[in-house]
C-alpha positions as CSV (number, residue, x, y, z in Angstrom):
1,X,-33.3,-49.1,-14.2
2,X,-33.8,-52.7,-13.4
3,X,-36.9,-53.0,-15.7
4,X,-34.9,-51.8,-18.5
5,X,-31.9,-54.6,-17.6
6,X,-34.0,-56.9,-17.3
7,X,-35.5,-56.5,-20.3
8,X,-32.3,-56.1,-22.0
9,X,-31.2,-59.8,-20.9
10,X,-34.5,-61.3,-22.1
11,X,-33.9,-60.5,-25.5
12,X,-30.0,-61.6,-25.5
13,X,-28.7,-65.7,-25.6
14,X,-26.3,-66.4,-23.4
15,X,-23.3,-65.7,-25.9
16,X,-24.9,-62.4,-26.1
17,X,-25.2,-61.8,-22.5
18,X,-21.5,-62.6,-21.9
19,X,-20.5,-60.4,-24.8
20,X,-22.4,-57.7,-23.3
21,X,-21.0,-57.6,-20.1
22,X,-17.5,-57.6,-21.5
23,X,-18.1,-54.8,-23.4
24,X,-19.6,-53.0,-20.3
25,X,-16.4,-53.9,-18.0
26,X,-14.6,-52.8,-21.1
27,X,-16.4,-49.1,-20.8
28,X,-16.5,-49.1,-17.2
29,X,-12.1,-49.9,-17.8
30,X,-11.8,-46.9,-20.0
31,X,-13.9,-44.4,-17.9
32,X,-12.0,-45.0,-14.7
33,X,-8.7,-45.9,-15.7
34,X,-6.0,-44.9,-13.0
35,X,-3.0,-44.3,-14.5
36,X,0.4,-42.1,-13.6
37,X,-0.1,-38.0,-14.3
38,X,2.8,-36.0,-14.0
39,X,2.9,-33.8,-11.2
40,X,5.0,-30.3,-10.1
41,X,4.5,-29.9,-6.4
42,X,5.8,-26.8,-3.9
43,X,5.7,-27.0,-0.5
44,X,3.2,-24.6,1.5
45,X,4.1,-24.3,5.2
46,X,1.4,-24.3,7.3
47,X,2.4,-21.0,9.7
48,X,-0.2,-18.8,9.4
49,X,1.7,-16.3,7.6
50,X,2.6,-18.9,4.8
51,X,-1.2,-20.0,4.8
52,X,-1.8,-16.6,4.1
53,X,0.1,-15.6,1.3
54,X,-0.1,-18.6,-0.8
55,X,-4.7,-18.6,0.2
56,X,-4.4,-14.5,-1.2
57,X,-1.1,-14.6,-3.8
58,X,-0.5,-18.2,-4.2
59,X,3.1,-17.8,-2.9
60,X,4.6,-21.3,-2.0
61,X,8.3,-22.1,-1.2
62,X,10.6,-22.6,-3.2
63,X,10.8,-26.7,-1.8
64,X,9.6,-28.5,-5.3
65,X,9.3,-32.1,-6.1
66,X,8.3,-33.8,-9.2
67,X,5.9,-36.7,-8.9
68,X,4.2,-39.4,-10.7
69,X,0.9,-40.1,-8.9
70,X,-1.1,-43.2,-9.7
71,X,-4.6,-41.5,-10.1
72,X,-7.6,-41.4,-12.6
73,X,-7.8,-37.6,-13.2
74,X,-4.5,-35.0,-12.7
75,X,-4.9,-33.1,-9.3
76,X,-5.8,-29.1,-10.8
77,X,-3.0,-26.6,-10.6
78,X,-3.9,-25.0,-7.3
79,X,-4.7,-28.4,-5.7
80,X,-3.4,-28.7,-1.8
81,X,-2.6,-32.1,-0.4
82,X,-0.6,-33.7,2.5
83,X,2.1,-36.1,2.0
84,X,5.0,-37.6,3.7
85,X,7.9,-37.6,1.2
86,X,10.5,-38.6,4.2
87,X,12.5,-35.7,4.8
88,X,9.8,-33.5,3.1
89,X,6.7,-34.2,5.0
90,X,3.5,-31.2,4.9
91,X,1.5,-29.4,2.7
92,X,1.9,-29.2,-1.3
93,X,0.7,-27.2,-3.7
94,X,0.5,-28.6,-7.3
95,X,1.7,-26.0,-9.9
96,X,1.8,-28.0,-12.9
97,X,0.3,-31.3,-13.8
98,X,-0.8,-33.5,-17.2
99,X,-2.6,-36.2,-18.4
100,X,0.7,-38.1,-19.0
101,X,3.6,-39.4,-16.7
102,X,7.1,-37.7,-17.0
103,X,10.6,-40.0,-17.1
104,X,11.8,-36.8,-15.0
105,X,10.5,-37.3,-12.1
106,X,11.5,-37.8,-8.3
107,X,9.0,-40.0,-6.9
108,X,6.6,-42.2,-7.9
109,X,3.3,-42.5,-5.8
110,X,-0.3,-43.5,-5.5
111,X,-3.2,-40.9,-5.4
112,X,-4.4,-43.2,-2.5
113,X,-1.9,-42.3,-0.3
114,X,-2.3,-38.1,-0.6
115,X,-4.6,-36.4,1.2
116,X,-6.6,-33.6,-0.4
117,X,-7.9,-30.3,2.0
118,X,-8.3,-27.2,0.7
119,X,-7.0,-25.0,3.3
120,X,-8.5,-21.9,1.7
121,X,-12.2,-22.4,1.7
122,X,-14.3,-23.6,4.5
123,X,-11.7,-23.4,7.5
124,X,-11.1,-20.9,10.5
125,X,-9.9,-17.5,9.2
126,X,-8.3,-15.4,11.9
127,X,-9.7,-11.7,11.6
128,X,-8.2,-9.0,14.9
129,X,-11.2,-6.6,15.9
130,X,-11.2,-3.4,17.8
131,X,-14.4,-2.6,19.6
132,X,-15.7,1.5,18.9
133,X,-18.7,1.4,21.0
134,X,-22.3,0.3,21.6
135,X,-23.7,3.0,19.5
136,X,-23.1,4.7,16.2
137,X,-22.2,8.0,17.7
138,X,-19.8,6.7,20.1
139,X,-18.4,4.4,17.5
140,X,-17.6,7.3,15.5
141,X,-16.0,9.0,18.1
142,X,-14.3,6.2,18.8
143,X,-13.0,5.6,15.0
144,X,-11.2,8.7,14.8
145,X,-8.6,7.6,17.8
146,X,-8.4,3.6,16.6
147,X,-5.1,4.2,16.1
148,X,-4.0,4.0,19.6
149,X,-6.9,1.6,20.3
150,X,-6.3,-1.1,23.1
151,X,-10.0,-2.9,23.3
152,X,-9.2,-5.7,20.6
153,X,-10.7,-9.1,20.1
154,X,-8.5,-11.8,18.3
155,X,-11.7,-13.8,16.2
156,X,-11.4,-17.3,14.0
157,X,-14.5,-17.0,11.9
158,X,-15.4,-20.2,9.9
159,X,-15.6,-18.6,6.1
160,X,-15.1,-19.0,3.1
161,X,-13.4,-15.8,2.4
162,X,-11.6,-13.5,5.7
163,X,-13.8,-10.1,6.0
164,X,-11.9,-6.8,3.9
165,X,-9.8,-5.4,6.8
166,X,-9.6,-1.4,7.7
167,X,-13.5,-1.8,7.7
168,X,-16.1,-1.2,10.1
169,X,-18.2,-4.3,11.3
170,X,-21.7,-3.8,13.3
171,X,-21.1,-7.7,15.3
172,X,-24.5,-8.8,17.2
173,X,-22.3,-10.8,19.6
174,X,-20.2,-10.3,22.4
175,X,-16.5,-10.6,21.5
176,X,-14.1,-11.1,24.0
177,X,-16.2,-9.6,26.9
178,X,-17.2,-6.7,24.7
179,X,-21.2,-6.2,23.5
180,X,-22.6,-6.5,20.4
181,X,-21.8,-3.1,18.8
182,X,-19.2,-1.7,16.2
183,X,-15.8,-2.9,15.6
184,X,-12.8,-1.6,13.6
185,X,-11.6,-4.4,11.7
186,X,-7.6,-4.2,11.9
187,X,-6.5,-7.3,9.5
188,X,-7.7,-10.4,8.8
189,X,-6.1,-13.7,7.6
190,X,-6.4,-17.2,5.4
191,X,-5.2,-19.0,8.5
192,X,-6.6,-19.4,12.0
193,X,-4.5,-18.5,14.8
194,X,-3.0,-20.1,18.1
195,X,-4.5,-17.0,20.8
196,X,-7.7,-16.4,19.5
197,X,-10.8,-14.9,22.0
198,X,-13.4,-16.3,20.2
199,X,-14.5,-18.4,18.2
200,X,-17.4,-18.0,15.7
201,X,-19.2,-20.5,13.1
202,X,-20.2,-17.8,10.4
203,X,-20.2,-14.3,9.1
204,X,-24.3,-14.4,9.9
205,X,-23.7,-11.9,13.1
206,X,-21.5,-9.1,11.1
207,X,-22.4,-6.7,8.5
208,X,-20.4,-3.6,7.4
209,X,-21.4,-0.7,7.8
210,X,-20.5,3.4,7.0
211,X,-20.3,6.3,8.6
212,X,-20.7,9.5,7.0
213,X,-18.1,11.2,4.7
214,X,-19.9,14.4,3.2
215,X,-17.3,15.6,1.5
216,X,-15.6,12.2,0.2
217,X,-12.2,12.8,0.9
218,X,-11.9,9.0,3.0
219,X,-12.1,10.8,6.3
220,X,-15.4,10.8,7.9
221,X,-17.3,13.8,9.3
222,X,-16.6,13.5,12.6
223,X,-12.8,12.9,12.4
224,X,-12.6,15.5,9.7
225,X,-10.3,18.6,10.7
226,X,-8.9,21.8,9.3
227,X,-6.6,21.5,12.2
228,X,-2.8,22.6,11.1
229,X,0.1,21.9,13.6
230,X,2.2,25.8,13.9
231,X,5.6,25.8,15.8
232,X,5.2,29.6,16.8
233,X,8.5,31.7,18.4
234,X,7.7,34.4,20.8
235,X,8.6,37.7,19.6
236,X,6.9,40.3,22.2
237,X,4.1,42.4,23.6
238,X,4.3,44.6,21.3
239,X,4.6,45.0,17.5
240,X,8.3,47.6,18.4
241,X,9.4,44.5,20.8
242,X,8.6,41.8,18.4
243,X,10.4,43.7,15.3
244,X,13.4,44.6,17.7
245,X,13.7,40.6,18.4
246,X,13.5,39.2,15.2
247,X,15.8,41.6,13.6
248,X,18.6,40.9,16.6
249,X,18.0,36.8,16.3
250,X,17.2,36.6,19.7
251,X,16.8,33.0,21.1
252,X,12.9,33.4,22.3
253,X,11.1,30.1,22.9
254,X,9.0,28.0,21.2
255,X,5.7,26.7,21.3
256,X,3.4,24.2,19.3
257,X,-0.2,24.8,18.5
258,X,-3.4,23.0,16.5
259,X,-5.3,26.4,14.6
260,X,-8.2,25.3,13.0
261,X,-7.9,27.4,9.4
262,X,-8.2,26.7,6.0
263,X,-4.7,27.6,5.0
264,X,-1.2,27.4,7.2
265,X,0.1,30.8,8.3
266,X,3.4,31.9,6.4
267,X,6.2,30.4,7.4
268,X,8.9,33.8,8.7
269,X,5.6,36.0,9.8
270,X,5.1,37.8,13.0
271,X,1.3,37.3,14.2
272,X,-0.9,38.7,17.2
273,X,-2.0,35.3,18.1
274,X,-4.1,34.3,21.4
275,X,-2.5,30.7,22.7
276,X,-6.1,30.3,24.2
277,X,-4.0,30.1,27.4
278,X,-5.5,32.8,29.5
279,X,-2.4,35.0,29.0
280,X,-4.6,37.1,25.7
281,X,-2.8,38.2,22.7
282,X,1.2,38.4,22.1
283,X,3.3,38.9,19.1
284,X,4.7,35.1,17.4
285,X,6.6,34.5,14.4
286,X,5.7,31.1,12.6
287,X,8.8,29.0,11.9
288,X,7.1,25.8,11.1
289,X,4.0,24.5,9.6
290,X,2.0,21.5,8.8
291,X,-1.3,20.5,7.1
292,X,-2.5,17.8,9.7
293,X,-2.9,18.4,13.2
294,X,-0.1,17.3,16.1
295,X,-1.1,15.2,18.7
296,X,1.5,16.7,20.9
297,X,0.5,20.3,20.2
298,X,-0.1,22.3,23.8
299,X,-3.3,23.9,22.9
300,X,-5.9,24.3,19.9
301,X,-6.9,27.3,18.7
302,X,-9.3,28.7,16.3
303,X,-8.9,31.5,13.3
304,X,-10.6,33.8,15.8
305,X,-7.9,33.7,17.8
306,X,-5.3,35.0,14.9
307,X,-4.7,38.9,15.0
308,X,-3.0,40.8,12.3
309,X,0.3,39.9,11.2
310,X,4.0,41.7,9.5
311,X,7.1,40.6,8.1
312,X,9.8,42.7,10.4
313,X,11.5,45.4,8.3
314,X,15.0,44.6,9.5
315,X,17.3,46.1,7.0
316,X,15.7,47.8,3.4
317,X,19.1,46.6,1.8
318,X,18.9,42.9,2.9
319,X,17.2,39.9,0.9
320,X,14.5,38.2,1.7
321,X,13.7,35.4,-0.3
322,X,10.8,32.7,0.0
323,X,9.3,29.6,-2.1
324,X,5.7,30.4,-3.7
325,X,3.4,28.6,-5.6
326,X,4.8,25.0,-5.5
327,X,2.6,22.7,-7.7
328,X,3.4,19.1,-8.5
329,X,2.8,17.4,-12.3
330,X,2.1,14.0,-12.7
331,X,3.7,12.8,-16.2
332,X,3.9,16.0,-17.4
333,X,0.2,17.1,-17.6
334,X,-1.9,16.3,-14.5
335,X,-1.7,18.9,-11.4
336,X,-1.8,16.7,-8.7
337,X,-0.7,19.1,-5.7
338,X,-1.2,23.1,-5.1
339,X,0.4,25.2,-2.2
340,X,-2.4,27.3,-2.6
341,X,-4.6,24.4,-1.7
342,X,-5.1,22.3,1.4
343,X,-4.6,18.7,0.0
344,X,-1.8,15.6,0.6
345,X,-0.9,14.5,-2.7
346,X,-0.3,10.7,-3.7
347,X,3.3,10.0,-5.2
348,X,2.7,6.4,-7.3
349,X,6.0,4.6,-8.3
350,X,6.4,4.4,-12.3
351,X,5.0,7.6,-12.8
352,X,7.5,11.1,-13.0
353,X,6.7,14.5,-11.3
354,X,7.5,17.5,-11.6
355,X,7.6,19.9,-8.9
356,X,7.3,23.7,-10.3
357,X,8.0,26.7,-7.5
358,X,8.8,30.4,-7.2
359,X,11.4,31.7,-5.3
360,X,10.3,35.2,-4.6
361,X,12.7,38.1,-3.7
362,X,10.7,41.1,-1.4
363,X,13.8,42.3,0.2
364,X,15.9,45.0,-0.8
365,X,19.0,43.8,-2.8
366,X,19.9,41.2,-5.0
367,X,21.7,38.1,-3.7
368,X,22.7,34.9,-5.5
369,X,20.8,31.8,-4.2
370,X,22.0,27.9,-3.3
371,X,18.7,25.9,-3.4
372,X,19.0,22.4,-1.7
373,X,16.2,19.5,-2.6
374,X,16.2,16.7,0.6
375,X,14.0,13.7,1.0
376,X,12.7,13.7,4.7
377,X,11.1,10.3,6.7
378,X,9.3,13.5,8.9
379,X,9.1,17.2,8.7
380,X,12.2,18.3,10.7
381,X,14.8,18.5,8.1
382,X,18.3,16.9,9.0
383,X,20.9,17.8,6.7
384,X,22.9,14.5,7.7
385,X,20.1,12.2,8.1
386,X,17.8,13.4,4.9
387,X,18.4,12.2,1.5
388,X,19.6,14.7,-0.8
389,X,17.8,15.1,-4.1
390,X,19.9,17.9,-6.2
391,X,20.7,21.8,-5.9
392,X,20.2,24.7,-7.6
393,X,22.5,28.2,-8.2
394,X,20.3,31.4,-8.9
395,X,22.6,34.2,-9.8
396,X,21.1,37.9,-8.9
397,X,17.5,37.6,-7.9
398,X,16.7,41.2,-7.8
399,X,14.7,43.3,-5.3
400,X,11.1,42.2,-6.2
401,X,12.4,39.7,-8.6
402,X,11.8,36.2,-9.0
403,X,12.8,33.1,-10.5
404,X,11.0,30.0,-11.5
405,X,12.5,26.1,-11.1
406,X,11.7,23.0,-11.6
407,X,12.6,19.4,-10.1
408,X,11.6,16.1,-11.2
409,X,11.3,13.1,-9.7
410,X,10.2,9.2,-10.1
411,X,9.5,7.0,-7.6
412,X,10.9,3.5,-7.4
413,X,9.2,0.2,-6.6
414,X,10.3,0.5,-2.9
415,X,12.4,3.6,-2.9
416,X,12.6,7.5,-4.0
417,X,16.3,8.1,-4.9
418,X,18.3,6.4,-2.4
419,X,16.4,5.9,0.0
420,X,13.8,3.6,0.6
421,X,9.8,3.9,0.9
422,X,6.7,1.9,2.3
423,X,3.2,1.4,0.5
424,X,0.6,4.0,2.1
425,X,3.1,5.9,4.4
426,X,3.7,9.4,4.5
427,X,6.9,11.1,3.5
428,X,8.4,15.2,3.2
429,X,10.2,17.0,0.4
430,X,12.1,19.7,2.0
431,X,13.0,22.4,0.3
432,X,16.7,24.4,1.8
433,X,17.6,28.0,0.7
434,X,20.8,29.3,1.6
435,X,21.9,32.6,0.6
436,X,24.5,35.2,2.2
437,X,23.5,39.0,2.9
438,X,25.5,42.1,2.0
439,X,26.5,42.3,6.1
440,X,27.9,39.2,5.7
441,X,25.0,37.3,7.4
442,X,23.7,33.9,6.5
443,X,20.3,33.3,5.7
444,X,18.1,30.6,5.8
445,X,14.9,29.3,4.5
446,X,13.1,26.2,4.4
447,X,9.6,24.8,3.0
448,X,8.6,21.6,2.9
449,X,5.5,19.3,1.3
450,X,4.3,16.1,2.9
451,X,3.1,13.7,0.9
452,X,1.8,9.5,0.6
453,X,4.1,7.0,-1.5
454,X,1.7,4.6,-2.9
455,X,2.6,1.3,-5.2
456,X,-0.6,1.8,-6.9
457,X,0.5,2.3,-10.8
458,X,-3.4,2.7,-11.3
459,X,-2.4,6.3,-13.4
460,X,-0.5,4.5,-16.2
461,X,-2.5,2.7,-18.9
462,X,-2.3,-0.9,-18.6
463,X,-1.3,-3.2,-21.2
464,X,-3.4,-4.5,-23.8
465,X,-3.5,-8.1,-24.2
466,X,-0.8,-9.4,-26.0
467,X,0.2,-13.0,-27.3
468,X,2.4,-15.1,-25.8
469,X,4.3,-18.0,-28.8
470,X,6.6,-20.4,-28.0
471,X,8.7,-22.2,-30.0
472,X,11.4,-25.5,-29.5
473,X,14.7,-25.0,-31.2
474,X,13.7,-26.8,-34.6
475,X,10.9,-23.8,-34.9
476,X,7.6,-26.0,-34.0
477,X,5.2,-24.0,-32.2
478,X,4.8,-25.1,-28.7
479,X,1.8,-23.0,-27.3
480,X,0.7,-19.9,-28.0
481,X,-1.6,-18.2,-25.4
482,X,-2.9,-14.7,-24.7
483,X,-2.2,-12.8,-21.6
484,X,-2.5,-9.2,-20.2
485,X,0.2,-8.9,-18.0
486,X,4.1,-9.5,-17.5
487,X,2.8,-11.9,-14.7
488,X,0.3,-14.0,-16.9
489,X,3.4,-14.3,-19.2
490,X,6.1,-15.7,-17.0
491,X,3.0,-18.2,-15.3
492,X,3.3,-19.3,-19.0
493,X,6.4,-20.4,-19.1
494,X,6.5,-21.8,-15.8
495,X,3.7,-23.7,-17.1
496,X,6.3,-25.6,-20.0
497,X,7.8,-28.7,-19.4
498,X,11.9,-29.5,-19.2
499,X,13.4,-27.9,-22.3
500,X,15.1,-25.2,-24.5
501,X,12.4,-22.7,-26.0
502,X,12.2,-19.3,-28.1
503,X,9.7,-16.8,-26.7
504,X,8.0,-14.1,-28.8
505,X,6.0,-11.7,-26.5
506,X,4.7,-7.9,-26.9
507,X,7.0,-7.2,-29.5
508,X,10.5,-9.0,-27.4
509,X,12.4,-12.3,-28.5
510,X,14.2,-14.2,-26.3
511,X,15.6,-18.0,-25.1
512,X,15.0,-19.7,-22.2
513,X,15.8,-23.1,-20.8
514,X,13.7,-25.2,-18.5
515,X,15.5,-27.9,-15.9
C-alpha cells in the first residue's frame, strides 16, 4: 500500500497533491458522515422474566420514547442499548428507526453516549435441571415420577441459545453435588438468574438424548401403562347378595383401584373382582372410571384378577338407559376420539367438534329422558361448580330403543364456553342423564370424557401470503409489502411513521391513524 502511494505522489505536482488529498478527505466525509437517524425506542426491563419474553417474543413495555441519535448508520430494529433518559434510565429496544431525523421527537442524543449489548446472545442463560440417575435404566425409571421430583439443580449456562426444555440432557459434570448422569430439563430462560447452583461456560458437557417409545404415542416404554383408575362399590359374596343390594340402593362402601386392561369396565356393572388384597374374589359394581391410572388408588390389579360380571335385574318394567358409542368430529370430518378406543383426544381452539353418542335403552319400559352436557376442571362432576354446556329432552325411548344426539362445541382462545382453559392441561366433558321410573324413582346416569385443551391451531390451513398496500389520504401509495400472517401485518403498520393512512389487506379496507 505504501509503494503504490508513493508512487502515486511522484507522478503528481504539488497542486495536484493538495487536490488529491482534498478529494480523499472529501470521500473519507461522505463514507463516515454522522448525522441524526430517527429512532422509536421501548423500554425492556431487565428482570429475568422481562429478559425473557422480549430474547423469545420480542415483547417490550409499553415505555416508548422517540429519539434523534447523532450516529453514522441507524441502530437495526431489534438493537438493545443502555441509556439514562433521567427519569427513564435502562434497557431499550429500538423498534423503528431511518436514515433521516424526525421533527417529532423527544430527545435528541449522540450515539456516543448509548451503550450497545445484546442481551440475547452470548450471556448466562438460566436452565432448572432435575437429576434421573447415573444410568440409563435408572434414569428411565426415574423419568416416569419427575413430576414430583425434588433433586433439582438451578444452572446459568453461557450460550447462545437456552437448551429446549421438557428434554432429557446426558451432563458429564457434577451439578449441584449430583454426578454426571441424566437430567430432566424443567425450563430454561434468556436471562441468568440470582440462586443459581452452578455455573457453566458452554453447552460442550450436555447432549440430549432418548429413551425408547416403541409405540410413539410420547410416553416412553417404561412409563407406558394400560393402567385405568375404577372406583368399585361393594355389592356382596355372592351374585343373590350382590343383586339384592343394588336393587335396594344400599349404601355399601367404596374403593379405588389401578386394573391394568385395555378397556375400562362398564360403568353400573356388577363384577367378581379380586382387590389383590388377600381377601380373594367378591362381587363390585363399577360407578366410576378413568383412562389413566390414580396415584391414590389402594391397590393395582391385573385383568386376571376380573371374574365374570351382570347388570342386576331389579325390575323387568324399569328403564335402564346408558351412553354408547361417543365419537368426537373435528370440523365436521376428522374422528378424533372413539369410546371404543383407549386414546385422550386433543381439543385445539378455532376448530368445532362434534360429539356424536347413543343413548341406549335395555330396560323394560319406555321413559322420557333429560340429558345434561357440563364442563368439568376433574372427573367428579359438580352440578354447582361445573359449567353447563346445554340439555337435551328425549321423549319415549322404548324398551331396546335408542336414540342418537349430537353436541357441538368450539373452543376459545383461553376458554370453552364460559369458563376458562390453560394450554396443554387436561379437562372432562360430563355427560348427566336424568330420567324418572314408573315407581316414581329417580334415575341417574353419568359418563364422562377427559380430554387436553391445546392452543395449537396446527389443523386449520394457514393463510396464504397476502399483500399488505398503504395509502396516505390523497391516494399515493405508501408501501406495499407481503406478509403471511395477521401478525406480519400489524408489524407493518407499526413500522409507518406519524400519520393518517388507508390499509388494503386480504381482501379488508380500513383507516388508521398514527400519533
Amino acid at each position: 500500500m505504501g509503494n503504490f502511494i508513493s508512487q502515486i505522489l511522484k507522478n503528481f505536482t504539488m497542486k495536484k497533491i493538495t487536490t488529491f488529498i482534498l478529494m480523499m478527505l472529501c470521500v473519507i466525509n461522505v463514507t463516515a458522515q454522522v448525522t441524526q437517524k430517527y429512532h422509536r425506542v421501548k423500554k425492556v426491563y431487565t428482570n429475568m422474566s422481562s429478559r425473557h419474553e422480549f430474547c423469545l417474543n420480542g415483547t417490550t413495555s409499553t415505555l416508548s420514547r422517540k429519539v434523534n441519535i447523532s450516529i453514522e448508520d441507524k441502530l437495526p430494529i431489534g438493537t438493545t442499548f443502555y441509556y439514562d433518559f433521567g427519569a427513564d434510565s435502562g434497557l431499550w429496544a429500538v423498534t423503528y428507526s431511518r436514515d433521516s431525523r424526525n421533527d417529532d421527537w423527544d430527545y435528541n442524543i449522540s450515539g456516543s453516549s448509548i451503550t450497545i449489548q445484546d442481551i440475547c446472545v452470548n450471556t448466562e442463560k438460566y436452565h432448572r435441571f432435575y437429576f434421573l440417575g447415573e444410568t440409563s435404566s435408572e434414569a428411565q425409571n426415574e423419568y416416569c415420577n419427575v413430576a414430583s421430583s425434588r433433586r433439582d439443580a438451578k444452572v446459568d449456562i453461557l450460550t447462545p441459545e437456552p437448551l429446549t426444555p421438557d428434554r432429557v440432557y446426558y451432563v458429564n459434570t457434577s451439578l449441584n453435588s449430583y454426578p454426571p448422569g441424566y437430567y430432566y430439563l424443567k425450563s430454561s430462560y434468556y436471562a441468568d438468574s440470582a440462586d443459581e447452583d452452578e455455573n457453566l461456560s458452554g453447552t460442550g458437557s450436555i447432549s440430549p438424548v432418548s429413551f425408547p417409545d416403541s409405540d410413539n404415542d410420547g410416553v416412553i416404554d417404561v412409563c407406558d401403562s394400560n393402567d385405568k383408575y375404577h372406583v368399585i362399590k361393594y355389592r356382596g359374596r355372592t351374585q343373590q347378595e350382590a343383586e339384592a343390594s343394588k336393587c335396594n340402593n344400599d349404601a355399601e362402601n367404596s374403593v379405588g383401584v389401578n386394573i391394568d386392561i385395555d378397556q375400562a369396565l362398564t360403568i353400573g356393572k356388577i363384577y367378581y373382582i379380586d382387590r389383590g388384597t388377600g381377601i380373594g374374589h367378591r362381587y363390585y359394581e363399577v360407578t366410576n372410571t378413568s383412562n389413566n391410572p390414580n396415584s391414590s388408588a389402594e391397590t393395582n390389579i391385573g385383568t386376571s384378577n376380573i371374574g365374570s360380571s351382570f347388570f342386576a335385574n331389579c325390575s323387568s318394567e324399569l328403564a335402564d338407559i346408558e351412553i354408547t358409542n361417543l365419537r368426537i368430529i373435528r370440523n365436521g370430518s376428522t374422528e378424533i376420539f372413539n369410546s371404543n378406543t383407549n386414546s385422550t383426544p386433543t381439543l385445539s381452539y378455532n376448530n368445532s367438534y362434534e360429539f356424536r353418542y347413543t343413548l341406549k335403552n335395555s330396560g323394560g319400559e319406555a321413559v322420557d329422558i333429560n340429558l345434561s352436557k357440563f364442563f368439568s376442571y376433574n372427573s367428579s362432576f359438580d352440578q354447582f361448580n361445573d359449567y353447563f354446556i346445554d340439555d337435551d329432552e328425549i321423549s319415549s325411548i322404548s324398551p331396546g330403543g335408542q336414540a342418537t344426539l349430537k353436541t357441538y362445541v368450539t373452543p376459545g382462545n383461553g376458554y370453552i364456553g364460559s369458563a376458562s382453559v390453560t394450554n396443554n392441561q387436561g379437562y372432562y366433558f360430563i355427560f348427566s342423564v336424568v330420567y324418572e321410573n314408573s315407581d316414581n324413582s329417580l334415575s341417574e346416569y353419568e359418563n364422562r370424557v377427559g380430554f387436553i385443551y391445546s392452543t395449537n391451531t396446527a389443523s386449520k390451513p394457514p393463510l396464504k401470503p397476502y399483500q399488505v398496500q398503504t395509502f396516505d389520504f390523497s391516494g399515493n401509495r405508501v408501501l406495499s409489502e407481503e406478509v403471511n400472517s395477521k401478525e406480519e401485518e400489524e408489524q407493518v403498520i407499526q413500522s409507518l411513521p406519524k400519520g393518517n393512512y388507508i390499509i388494503k389487506a386480504n381482501n379488508k379496507t380500513y383507516k388508521i391513524s398514527k400519533d
